[in-house]
Backbone bond lengths (Angstrom), bond angles and torsions (degrees), N, CA, C in turn:
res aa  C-N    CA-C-N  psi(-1)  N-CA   C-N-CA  omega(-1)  CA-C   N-CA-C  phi
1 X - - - 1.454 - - 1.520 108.39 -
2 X 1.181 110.68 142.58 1.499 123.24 -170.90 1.574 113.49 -110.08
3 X 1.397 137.04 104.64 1.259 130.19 -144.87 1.593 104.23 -119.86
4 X 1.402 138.87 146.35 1.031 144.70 -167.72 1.592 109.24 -84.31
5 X 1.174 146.27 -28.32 1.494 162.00 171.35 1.551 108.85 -108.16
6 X 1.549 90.73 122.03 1.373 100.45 175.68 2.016 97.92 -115.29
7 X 1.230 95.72 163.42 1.365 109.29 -174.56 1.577 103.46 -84.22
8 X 1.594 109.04 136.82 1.868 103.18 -174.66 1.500 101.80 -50.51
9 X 1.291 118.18 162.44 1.480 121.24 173.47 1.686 114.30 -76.22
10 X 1.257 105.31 -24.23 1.996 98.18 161.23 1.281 118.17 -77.18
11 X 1.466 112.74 -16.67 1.871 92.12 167.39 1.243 120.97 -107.67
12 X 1.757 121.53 13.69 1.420 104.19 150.19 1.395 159.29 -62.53
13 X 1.386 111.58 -11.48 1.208 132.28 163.71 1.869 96.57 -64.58
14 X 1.194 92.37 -71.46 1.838 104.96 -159.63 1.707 96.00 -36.86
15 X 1.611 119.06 -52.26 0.678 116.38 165.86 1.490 161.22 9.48
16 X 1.877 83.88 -60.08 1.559 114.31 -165.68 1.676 95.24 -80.92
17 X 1.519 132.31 -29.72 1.038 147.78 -146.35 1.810 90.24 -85.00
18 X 1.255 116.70 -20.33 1.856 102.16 -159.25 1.503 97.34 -81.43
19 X 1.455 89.91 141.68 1.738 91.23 158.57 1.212 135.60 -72.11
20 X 1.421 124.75 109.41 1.433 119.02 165.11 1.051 133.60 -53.29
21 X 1.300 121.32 156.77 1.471 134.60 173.35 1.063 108.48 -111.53
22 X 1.231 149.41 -21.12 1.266 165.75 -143.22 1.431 109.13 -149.62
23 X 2.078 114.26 168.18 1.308 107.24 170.79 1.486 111.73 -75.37
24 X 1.202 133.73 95.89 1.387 127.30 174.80 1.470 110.10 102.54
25 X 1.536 119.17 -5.74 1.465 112.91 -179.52 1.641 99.81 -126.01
26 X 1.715 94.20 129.46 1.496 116.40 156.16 1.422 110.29 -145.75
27 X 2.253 84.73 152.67 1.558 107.03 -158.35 1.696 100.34 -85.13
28 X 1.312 111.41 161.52 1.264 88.94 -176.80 2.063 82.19 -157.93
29 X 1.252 109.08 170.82 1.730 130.38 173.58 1.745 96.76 -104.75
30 X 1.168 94.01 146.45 1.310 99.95 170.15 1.734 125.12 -138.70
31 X 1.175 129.92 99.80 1.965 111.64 169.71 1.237 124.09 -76.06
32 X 1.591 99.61 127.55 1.670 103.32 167.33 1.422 104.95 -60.80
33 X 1.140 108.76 179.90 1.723 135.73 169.76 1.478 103.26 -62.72
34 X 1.689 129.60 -24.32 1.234 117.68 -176.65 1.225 103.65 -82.21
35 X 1.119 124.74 -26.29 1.965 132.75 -174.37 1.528 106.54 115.62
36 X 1.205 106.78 12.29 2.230 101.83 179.75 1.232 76.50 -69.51
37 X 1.636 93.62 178.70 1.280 126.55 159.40 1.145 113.28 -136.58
38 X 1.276 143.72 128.73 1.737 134.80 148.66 1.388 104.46 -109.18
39 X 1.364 106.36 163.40 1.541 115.33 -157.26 1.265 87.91 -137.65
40 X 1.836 104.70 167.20 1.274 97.76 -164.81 1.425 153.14 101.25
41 X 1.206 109.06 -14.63 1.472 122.33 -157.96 1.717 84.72 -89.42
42 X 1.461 121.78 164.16 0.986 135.54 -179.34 2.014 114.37 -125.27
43 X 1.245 112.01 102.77 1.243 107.40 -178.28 1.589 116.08 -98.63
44 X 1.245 110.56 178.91 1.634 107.93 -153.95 1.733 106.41 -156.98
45 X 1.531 116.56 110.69 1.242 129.89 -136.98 1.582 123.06 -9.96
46 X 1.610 106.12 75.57 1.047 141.16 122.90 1.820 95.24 92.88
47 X 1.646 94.34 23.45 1.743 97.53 179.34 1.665 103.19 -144.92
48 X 0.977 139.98 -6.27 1.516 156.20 -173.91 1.363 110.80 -116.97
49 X 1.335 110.79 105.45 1.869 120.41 132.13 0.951 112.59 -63.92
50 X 1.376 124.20 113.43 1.446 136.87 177.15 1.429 126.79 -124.48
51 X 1.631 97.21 -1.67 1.879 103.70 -169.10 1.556 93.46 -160.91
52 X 1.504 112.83 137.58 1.409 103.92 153.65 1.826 106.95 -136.84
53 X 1.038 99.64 93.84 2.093 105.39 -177.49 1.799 102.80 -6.79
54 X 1.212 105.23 128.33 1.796 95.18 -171.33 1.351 147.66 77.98
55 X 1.525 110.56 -13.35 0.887 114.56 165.25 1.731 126.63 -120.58
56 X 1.234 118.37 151.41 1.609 118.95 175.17 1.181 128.47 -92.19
57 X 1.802 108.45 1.21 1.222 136.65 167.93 1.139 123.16 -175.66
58 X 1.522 135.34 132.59 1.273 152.17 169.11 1.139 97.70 -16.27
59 X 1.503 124.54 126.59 1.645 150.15 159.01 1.457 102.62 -64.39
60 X 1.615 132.17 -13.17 1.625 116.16 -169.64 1.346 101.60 -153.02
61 X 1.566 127.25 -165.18 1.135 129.58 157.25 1.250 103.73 -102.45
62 X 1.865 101.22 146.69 1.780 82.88 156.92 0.778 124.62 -124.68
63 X 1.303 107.98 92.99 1.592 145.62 126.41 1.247 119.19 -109.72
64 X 1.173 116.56 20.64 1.501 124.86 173.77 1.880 106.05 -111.68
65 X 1.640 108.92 -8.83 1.380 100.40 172.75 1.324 119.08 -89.00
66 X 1.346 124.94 138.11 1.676 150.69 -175.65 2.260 84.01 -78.96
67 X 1.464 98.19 -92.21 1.589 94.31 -167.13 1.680 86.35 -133.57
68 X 1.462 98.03 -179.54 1.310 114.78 141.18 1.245 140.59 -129.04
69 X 1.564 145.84 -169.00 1.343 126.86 160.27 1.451 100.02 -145.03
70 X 1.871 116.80 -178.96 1.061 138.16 172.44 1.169 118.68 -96.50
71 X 1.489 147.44 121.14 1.276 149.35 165.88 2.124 101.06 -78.69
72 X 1.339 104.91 168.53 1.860 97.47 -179.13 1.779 101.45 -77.88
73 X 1.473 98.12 -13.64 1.802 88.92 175.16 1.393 115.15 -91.30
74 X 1.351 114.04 -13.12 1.602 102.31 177.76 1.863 102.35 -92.51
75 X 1.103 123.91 -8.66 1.678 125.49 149.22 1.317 114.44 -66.48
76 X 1.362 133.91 -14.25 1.641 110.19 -177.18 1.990 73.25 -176.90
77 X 1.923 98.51 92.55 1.296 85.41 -170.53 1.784 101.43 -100.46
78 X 1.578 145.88 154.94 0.892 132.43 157.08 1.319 128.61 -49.29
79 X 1.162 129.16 -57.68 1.548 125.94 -179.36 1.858 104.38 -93.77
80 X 1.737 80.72 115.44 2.134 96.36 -179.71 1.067 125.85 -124.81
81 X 1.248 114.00 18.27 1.362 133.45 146.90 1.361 149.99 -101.51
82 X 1.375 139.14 -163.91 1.673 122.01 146.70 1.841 90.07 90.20
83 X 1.373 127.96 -5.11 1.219 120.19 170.60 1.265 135.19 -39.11
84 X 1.095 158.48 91.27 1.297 166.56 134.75 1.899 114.08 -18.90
85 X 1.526 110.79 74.02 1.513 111.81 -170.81 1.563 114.82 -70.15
86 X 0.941 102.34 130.41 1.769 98.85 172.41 2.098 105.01 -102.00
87 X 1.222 92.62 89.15 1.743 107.61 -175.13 1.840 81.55 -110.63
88 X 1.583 94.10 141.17 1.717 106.38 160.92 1.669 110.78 -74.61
């Protein structure tokens, strides 16, 4: 699968560290450089934005993300479906 969002190249390492929920997919929060946050986003072995809960397309570039982190619900989240993939 060929995906439209790639993960900045400084958070692929960090990346590798999230816990999945899935084969190869974990949810994760992320801050831009301005200080938002959206939560939610769905990454995909540990180099793909591929989902963000609610949206039909990415709210930013990313290159507009600073880091992200894991909350204990985006490690073992209840709702794991209903994804909206952004594949080319």
């Amino acid at each position: 699968m060929n995906y439209k969002y790639t993960l900045p190249e400084h958070l692929i390492k960090k990346a590798l560290y999230c816990k999945e929920f899935a084969n190869g997919g974990a949810q994760v929060n992320v801050k831009l450089k301005d200080g938002k946050i959206y939560r939610k986003l769905l990454l995909s072995n540990a180099t793909w934005i591929i989902a963000m809960r609610g949206y039909k397309d990415l709210p930013f570039e990313p290159s507009e993300i600073e880091d992200f982190f894991q909350t204990e619900e985006d490690k073992n989240p209840k709702e794991r479906g209903g994804w909206d993939f952004w594949d080319k």
